[in-house]
N, C-alpha and C positions, 0 to 999 in steps of 0.2 A: 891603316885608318879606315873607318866603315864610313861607307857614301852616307852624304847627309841627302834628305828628301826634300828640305825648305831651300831654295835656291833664287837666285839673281842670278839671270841671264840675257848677256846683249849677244847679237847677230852683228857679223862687219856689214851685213846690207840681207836685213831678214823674206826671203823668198819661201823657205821650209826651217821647221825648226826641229827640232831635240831636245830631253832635258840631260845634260851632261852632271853627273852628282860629281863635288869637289872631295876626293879621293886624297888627296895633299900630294898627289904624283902629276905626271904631265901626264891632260888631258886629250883622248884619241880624238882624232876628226872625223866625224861621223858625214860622208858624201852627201849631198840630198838624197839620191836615192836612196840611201839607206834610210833617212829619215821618212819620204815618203811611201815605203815598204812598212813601215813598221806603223805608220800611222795610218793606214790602208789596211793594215790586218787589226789594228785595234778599232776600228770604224767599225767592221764587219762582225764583231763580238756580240753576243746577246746582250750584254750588258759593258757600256763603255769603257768603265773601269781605267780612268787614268793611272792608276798607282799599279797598275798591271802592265802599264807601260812604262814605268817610270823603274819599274822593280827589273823587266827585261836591258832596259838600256844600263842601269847599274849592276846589271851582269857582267852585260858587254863588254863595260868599259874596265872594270877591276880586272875582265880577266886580259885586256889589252893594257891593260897599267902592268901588270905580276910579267905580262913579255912583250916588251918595248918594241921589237920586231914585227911582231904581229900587226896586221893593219886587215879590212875589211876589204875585199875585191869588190863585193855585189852584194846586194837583194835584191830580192823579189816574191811576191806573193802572187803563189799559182794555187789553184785547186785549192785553195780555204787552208793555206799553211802559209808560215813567213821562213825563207829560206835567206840566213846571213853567211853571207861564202867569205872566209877568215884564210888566210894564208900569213906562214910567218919565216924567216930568215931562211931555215934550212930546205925551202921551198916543199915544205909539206901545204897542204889544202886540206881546209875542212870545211862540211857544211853543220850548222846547226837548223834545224827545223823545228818550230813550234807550229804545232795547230791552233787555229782559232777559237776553238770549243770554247765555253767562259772556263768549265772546270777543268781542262788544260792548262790554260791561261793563273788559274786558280791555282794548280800546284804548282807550276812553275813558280810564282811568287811566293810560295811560302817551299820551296826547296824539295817538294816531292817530285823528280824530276824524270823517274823512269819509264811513266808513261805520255812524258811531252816533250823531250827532245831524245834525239839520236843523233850520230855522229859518225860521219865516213871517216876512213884512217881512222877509227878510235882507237888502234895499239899507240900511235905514236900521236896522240892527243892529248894536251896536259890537261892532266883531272879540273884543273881550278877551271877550266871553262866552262864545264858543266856541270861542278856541284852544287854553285849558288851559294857555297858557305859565304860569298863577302856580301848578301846579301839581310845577315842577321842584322838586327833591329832599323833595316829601311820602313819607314812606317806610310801610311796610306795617306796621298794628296786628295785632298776633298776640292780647293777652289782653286783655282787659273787665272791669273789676270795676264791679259796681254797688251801689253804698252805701246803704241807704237808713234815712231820716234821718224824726220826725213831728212834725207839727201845727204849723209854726212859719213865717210869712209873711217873704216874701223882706225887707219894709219894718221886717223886725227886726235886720236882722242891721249893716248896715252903720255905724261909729263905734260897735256895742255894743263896753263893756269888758267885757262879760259873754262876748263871744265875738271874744278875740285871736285865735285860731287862724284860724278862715275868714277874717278880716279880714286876715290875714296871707297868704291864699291871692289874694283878691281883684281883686289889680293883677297879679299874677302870672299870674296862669291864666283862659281862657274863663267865662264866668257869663249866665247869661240871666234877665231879670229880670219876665217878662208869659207865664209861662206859669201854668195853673188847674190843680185838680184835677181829677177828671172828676166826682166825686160826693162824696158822703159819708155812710157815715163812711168808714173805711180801707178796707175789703176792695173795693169798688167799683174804688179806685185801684188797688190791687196786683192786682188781677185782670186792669183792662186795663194795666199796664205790663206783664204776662204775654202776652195775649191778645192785644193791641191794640183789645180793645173789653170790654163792661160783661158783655156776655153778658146783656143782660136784668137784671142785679143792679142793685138801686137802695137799698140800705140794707145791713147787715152781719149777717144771718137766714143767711145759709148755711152750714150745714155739711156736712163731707166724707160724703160718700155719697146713699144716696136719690136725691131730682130734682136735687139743688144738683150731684153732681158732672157732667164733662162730658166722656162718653163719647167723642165723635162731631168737636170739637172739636179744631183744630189750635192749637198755640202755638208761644210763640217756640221752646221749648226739643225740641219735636217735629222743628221744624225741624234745630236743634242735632244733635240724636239721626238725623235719616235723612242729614244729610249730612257723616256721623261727626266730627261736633266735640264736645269734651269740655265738658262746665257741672257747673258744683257750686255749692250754696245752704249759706251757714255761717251758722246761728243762733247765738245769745251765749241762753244757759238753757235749752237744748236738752232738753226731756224726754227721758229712758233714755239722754243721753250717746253716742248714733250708733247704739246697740244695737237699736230700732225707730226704724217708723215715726211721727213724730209728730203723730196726731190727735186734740190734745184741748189746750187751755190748759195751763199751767204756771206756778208761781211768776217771772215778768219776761219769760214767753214767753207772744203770741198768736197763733191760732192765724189768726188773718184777715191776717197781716202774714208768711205762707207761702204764695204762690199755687199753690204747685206741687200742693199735697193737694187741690185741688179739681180734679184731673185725673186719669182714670183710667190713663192710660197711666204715670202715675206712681205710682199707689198700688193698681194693680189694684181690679177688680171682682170682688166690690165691695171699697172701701176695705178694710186689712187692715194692720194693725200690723208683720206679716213680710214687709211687701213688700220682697224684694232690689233689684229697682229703686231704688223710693224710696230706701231706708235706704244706699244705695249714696252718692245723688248730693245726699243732706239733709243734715249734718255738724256737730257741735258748735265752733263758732266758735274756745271758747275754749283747750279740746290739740289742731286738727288745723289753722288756720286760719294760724299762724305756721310751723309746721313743715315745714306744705306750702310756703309760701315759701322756706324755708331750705334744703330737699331739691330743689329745682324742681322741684316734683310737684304743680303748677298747672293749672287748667283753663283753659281760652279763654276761656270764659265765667263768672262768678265773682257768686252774687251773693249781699250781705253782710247782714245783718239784726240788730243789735245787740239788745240787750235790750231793754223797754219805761224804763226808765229810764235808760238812754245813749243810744237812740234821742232823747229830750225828750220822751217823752208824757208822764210822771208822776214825780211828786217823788221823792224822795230823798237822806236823808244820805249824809255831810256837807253838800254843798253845798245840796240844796233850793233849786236852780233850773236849771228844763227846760233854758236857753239852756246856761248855764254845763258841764250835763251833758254836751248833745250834744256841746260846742265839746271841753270834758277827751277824749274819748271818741277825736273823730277827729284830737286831736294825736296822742293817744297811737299811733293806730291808723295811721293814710293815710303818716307816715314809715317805718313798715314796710312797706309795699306798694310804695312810692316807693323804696325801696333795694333791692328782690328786682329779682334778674336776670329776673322776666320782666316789669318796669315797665321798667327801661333798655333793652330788645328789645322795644321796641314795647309799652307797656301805656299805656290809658287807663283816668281811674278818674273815672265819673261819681259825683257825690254828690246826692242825689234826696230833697226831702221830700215824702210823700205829699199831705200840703192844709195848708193854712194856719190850721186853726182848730183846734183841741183836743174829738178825738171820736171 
């Protein structure tokens, strides 16, 4: 069966992510490391190209579907190449290497692949790992949204009746079920699913400005920004409603569950309430988040942050229970995203909870 490119995907406690295409086979587990290897050399491309990366992991993973054995040791990205060290049962080792180049990157995804990978042991290498044939008709993702969901371990959710909806997603769509937080409590995570690392943070002490913010520092959305692709972050209890910046708590809004304000290229130096940046690209979830769907006036990149109480972190009537909440939250929500013309033109929409524990 050919990897689909529209996907639903949830994390047991999202730290780094991957898009895993549903293959109709058992799907490989991709380490973090390898995730952050792979999203470390597509950072570093001329040209972003998510579907360049979506097109390598549906390599990956078909040719770790076709031998069950096979599993990934390592990555790493040295010298402007992404190196995936694959070993399988009969204790042979291979490396695959891709360059970074965009027109490397560019034939690899459409199957021209003699001048972008090579391969140690190639006599005793099985061809499907580098012909890319299971990669015909994966088509190009244009929008990203990123969901993100709290404190709720993956070993909850499955046969809960507390949560129809994802259960209902489940068989349906991509899920990865061994991946960790990186720390705790929240801000650690959302930091490095920004960042791709902790920055030194190991607890939830920082706030915007002073030492805590991070001048000097490259992020995902930095990226986004020099290689003019458009992102926007939609909070649900948006303090001042789009009108500032927001750096401070809120009634159902925290402020560690916004990574963007720990970055000054986001919120100027020093941090500042009028940042036009910021207040540009931060957005009140609940009048701009629909509309912009309905106007197609969507970002590439999208990432979603519900309230502390639709998120699951903390109770609340009526229902007064975390599961229940999250689960109402993103029925209501993910079928409107799933019906805008820029989910059926290529959108993936990851669903991400920060850790697994309540904190």
């Amino acid at each position: 069966m050919k990897p689909r490119c529209r996907l639903d995907f949830r994390l047991r406690h999202g730290s780094s992510a991957v898009v895993f295409p549903r293959t109709g086979r058992n799907l490989p587990h991709f380490p973090p490391h390898v995730c952050q290897a792979v999203f470390h050399a597509m950072s570093k491309t001329k040209s972003f190209g998510i579907e360049l990366l979506v097109s390598l992991v549906c390599f990956c993973a078909a040719s770790q579907a076709d031998d069950a054995q096979a599993r990934f040791d390592s990555a790493q990205y040295t010298n402007g190449a992404l190196h995936l060290h694959i070993a399988n049962a009969h204790g042979s080792r291979y490396v695959i290497q891709t360059s970074s180049n965009l027109a490397d990157w560019t034939a690899l995804a459409t199957n021209s692949v003699s001048q972008t990978t090579f391969v140690e042991n190639a006599a005793n290498f099985p061809s499907r790992f580098y012909r890319l044939s299971s990669l015909a008709g994966v088509g190009s993702i244009q929008t990203v949204w990123i969901v993100m969901m709290e404190n709720t371990d993956w070993s909850t959710f499955p046969d809960n009746s507390d949560a129809p909806y994802i259960n209902s997603l489940l068989p349906r769509f991509a899920h990865a079920e061994n991946y960790r937080s990186f720390n705790h409590p929240s801000l650690p995570n959302y930091i490095t699913l920004e960042a791709g690392d902790n920055l030194g943070l190991n607890d939830g002490s920082w706030l915007p400005g002073s030492a805590h913010s991070q001048s000097t520092t490259d992020h995902l959305t930095t990226y986004l920004k020099n290689k003019g692709i458009s992102w926007k972050a939609y909070s649900e209890n948006l303090p001042g409603d789009g009108t500032i910046l927001p750096l401070f708590d809120g009634p159902g809004y925290s402020l560690d569950h916004n990574p963007f304000v720990y970055f000054y290229d986001v919120t100027g130096n020093p941090p500042a309430t009028n940042s036009s940046y910021g207040i540009a690209h931060l957005r009140p979830l609940e009048t701009e988040f629909a509309r912009d769907l309905t106007n197609s006036n969507v970002a590439s990149y999208n990432f979603i942050v519900p309230n502390d109480y639709d998120q699951g972190e903390k109770l609340a009537p009526p229902l007064n229970n975390r599961v229940r909440q999250a689960d109402t939250w993103l029925a209501r929500e993910i079928p409107v995203i799933m019906a805008s013309r820029a989910y059926t033109n290529g959108g993936v929409i990851f669903i991400l909870w920060d850790e697994g524990v309540s904190s």
